[in-house]
N, C-alpha and C positions, 0 to 999 in steps of 0.2 A: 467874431464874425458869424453872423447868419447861416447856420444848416444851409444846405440845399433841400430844396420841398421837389416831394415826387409823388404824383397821384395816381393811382395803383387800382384798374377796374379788379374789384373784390367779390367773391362770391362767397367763402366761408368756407371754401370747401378745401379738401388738405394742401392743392396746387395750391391754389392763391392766401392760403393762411400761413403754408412755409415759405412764397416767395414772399409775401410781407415781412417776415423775421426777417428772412434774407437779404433783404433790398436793404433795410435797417442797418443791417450788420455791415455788409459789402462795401457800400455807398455811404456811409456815416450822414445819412439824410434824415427829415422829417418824412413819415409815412405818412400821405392822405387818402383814405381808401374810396372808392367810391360805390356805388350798387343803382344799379336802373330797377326800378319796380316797375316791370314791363307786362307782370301778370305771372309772377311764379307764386302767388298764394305763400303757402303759410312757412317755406322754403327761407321767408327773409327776418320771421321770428329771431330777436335775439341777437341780429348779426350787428347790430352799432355796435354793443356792448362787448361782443366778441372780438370784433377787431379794437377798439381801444386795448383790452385785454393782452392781444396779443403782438399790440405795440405802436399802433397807430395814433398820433397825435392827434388827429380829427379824424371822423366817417359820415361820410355823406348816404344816405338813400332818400335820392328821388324819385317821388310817383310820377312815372310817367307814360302812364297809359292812357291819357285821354290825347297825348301828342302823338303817341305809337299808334293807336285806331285813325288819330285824322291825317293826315301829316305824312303815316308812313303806308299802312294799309290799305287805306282807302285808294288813293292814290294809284300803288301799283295793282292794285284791283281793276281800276279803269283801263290799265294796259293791258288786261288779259293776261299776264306773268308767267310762264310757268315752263320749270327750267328742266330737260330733257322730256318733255313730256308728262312728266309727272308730281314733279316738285313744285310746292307752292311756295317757296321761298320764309321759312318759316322764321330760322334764323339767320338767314340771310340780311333781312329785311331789316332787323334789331340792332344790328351792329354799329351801321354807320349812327342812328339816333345814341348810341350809347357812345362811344366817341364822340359825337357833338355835345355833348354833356361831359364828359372827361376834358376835352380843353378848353369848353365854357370854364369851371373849378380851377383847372390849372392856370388858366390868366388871370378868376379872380384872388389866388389864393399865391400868386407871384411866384406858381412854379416852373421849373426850369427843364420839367421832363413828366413823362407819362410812362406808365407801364401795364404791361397786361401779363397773364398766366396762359396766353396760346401757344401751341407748340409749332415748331418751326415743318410740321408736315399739314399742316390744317390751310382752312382757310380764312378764319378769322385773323389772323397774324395780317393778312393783306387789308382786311377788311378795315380793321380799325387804323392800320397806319396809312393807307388811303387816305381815308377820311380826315385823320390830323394834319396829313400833308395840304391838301386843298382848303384846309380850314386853319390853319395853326403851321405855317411850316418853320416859323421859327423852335417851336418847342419840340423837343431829341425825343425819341421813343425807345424804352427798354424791354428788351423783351430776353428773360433768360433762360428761355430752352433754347433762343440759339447761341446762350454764350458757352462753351467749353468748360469754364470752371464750373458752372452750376450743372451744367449735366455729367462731368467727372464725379462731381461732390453727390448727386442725383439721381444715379443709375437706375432705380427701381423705387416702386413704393415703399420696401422695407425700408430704404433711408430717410425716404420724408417723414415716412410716420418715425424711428427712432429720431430725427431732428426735433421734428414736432414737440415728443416726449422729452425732451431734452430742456427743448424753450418752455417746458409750461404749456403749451401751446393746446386747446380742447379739441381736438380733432376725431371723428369718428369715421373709422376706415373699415370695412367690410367685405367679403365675399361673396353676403349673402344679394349682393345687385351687382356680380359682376359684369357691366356698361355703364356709359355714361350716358345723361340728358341735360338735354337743354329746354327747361321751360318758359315758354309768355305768351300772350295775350292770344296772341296767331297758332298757337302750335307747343309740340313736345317731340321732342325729336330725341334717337337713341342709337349709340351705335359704340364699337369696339365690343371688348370682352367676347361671348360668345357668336355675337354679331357678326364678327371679322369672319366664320366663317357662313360663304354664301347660302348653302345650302341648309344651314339648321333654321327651322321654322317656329319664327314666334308667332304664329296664328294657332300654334298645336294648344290642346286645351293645355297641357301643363306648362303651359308660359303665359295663360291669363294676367298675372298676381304683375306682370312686368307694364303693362297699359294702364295710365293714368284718367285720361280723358275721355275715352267712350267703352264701352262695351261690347265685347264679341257679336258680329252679325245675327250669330248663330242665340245671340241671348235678348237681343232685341225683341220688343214685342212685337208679338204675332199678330196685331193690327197695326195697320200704316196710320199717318200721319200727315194733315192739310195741314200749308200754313200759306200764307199770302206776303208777298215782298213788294214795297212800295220804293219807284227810283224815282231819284229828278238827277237830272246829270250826271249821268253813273254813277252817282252814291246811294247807296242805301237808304232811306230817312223815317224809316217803320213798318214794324213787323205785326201782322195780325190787325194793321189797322192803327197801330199804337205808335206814335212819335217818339224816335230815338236818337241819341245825340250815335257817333260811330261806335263808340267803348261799350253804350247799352247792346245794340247791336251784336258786336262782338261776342258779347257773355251770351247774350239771347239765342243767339244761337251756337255755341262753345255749347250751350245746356240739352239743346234738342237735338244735336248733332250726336251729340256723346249717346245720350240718350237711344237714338238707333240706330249706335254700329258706324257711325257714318269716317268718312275721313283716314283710313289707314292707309298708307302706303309703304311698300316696302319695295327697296332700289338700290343698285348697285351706279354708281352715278360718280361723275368725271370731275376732279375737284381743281380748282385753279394752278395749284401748284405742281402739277401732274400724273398723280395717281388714281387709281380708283377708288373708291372707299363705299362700304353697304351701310345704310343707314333707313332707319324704321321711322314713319312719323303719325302723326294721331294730328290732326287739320281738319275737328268737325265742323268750326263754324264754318271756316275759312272757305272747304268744299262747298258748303252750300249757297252761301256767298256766290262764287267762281261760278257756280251753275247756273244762279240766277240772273248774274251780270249778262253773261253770255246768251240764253234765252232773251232781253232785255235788249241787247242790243240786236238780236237775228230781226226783229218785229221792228225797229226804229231808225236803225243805222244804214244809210246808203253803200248801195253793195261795193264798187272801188274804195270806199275813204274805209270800208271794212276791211276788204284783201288785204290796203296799204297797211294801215294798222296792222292785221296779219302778218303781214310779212316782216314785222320789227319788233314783234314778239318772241323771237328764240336772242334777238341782240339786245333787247329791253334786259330781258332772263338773265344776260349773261353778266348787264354792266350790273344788276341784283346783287349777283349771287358771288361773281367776284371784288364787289368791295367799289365799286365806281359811280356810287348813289350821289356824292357831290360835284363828278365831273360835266364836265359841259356839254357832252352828248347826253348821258343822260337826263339834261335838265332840258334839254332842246327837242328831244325826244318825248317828255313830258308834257310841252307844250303844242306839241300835234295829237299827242293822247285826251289832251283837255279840251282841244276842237272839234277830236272825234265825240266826245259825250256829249255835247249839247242837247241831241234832243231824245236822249236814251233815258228818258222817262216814260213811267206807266206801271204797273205790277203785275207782277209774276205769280204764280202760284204752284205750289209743289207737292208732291207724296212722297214721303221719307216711309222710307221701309226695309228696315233689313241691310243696314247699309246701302242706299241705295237710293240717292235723291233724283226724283221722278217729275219730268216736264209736267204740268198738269192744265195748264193754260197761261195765254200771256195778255194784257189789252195795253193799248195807249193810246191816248187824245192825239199825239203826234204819229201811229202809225203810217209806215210806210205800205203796208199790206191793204191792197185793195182785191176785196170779192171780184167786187162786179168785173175787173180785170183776166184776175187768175182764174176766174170759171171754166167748166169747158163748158159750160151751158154757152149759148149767145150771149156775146159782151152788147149789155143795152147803152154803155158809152163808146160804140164804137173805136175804144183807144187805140185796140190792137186786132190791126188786121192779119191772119193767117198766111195771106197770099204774100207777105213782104217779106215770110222768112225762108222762101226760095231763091229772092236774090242774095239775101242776108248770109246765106249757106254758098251760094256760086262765091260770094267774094273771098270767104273766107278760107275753101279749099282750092281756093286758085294756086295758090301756092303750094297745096297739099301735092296737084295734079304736075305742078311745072315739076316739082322735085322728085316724083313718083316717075314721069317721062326722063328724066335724065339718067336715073338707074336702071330705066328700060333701055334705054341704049346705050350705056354700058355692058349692061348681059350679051347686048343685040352684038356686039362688037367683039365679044373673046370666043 
């Protein structure tokens, strides 16, 4: 009789190298490992060979960053995203594509389950089994940080790594980076270890060596930086003039971002499953991206079908960030975001400096911004007369005055 086949999202890293032994052992199954090349660079050296190694019958890594810039990025880019205010959604946005690709493998590969290395306080745990549910609900999802024997057997890193050492297993475990990251195409995100607590500062110079992706504001060069952003339809389509597919894009600016200071955030932020948690992220392209969209659309976009939008930008964030990218609000929602870009072309131009991307002018063939309107010189198209916004004002504080007179005789009465 046939193993059972279980396909195991893999990163290499001690979690998911002893839940692989473990799965193996536990489950008396065929291990198939999988890995997204979403943009962690040189993080994925090695890893096929490593997971056969330590016990995988097959490993899969697929590139897929030109699906993650168009597909996933870009997209919620057009919705303006951004979850408490400050979060671009970095790993958020990765999850549900990497599950879609996890039970893509698992029906081609007639497996009967998925697995992953999230822990049962995070939010990925929601995100990917989400995702398999609206996509795959036939196929069971395993996840053993919240089973009891594995976190009895589990307790602490010294047991995985003495596991590890046990199985043969190559694992390299450390102090010297006490936190973890998550990196791809969009972002690097870091948090636990000394992170948990709120108040230590990794912007202080002695925590440089901890940031991946851009450079201290403070080490930026001391000259700014023009560059020009070309949109058609709330997408991106070239920088400086130069035509790029999303993924160029991406890098293209991942480089000039990093480059000055751009994109840190650090945030104490509300996670789905109800705790707090502080997490640090490094977002150059992405910020500058977000800046330019938004300039982009203030010059193009009509002002209610903007508000509206507006207003479904903290619920857009939310079905993001908690794992509901294949549900049917937000795909419904996506399609009022697709209506809103139609005519949010034209380019932007910016000054990056010092951490600090800088409006520097906007044009469009389609603008919405008329001079000869907005002037206060004399309007030579007579569009807008002065004298209409007297009655424009009575109507509107009619109701200011009824509600204002009712409270008067209230007082008037005690």
């Amino acid at each position: 009789m046939a193993k059972e086949k279980i396909v195991l999202a893999y990163s290499g890293g001690l979690d998911t190298s002893v839940i692989l032994a473990w799965l193996k052992e536990t489950y008396d199954a065929e291990i198939i490992t999988f890995t997204a090349d979403i943009g962690q660079g040189d993080e994925l050296d090695g890893l096929e060979e490593k997971a056969l190694k330590t016990g995988a019958t097959k490993a899969y890594i697929d590139d897929l960053k030109e699906e993650f810039a168009k597909d996933f990025i870009f997209p919620m880019f057009q919705s303006g995203a951004l979850y408490e205010g400050q979060y671009l959604l970095g790993t958020s946005i990765a999850r549900p594509l990497i599950a879609k690709r996890m039970v893509e493998i698992a029906i081609a590969e007639g497996a009967t389950a998925i697995a992953h290395g999230a822990t049962g306080k995070g939010n990925d745990q929601v995100r990917f089994e989400l995702t398999a549910a609206a996509l795959a609900p036939e196929i069971k999802v395993i996840a053993p940080w919240r089973e009891d024997r594995f976190r009895d057997q589990f307790p602490g890193r010294a047991e995985m790594i003495a596991y590890a050492e046990k199985h043969g297993i190559n694992v390299t475990a450390t102090a010297a980076k006490p936190y973890s990251t998550d990196r791809n195409l969009l972002h690097i995100s870091f948090e636990s270890g000394m992170l948990e607590d709120p108040w230590f500062d990794p912007s202080a110079d002695s925590n440089k060596d901890m940031f991946v992706l851009s450079v201290s504001p403070e080490d930026a060069p001391n000259e700014s930086e023009y560059i020009e952003l070309d949109f058609v339809q709330g997408n991106c389509v070239a920088v400086n003039g130069k035509a790029m597919n999303p993924l160029e894009i991406m890098n293209t600016l991942n480089k000039l971002g990093g480059k000055h200071g751009i994109g840190r955030v650090d945030m104490v932020e509300n996670r789905f499953v109800g705790m707090k948690s502080r997490g640090v992220y490094e977002t150059p392209g992405g910020t500058i991206l977000f800046t330019a969209h938004r300039k982009m659309e203030s010059l193009t976009m009509d002002r209610d079908v903007m508000h509206l939008r507006d207003s479904l930008i903290a619920k857009y964030a939310s079905l993001v960030y908690n794992g509901f990218w294949f549900a049917p609000e937000r795909l419904a929602l996506q399609a009022l975001v697709t209506e809103s870009q139609k005519n949010v072309s034209g380019t932007v131009r910016l000054k990056l400096y010092k951490g600090n991307v800088i409006g520097a002018g906007v044009k469009s063939d389609v603008s919405l911004y008329n001079p000869n309107i907005a002037t206060m010189e004399a309007d030579p198209t007579q569009a807008y007369n002065q004298g209409d916004a007297a009655g424009f004002i009575r109507l509107n504080a009619l109701r200011l005055k009824v509600s204002a007179g009712v409270e008067q005789n209230a007082k008037n009465q005690k």
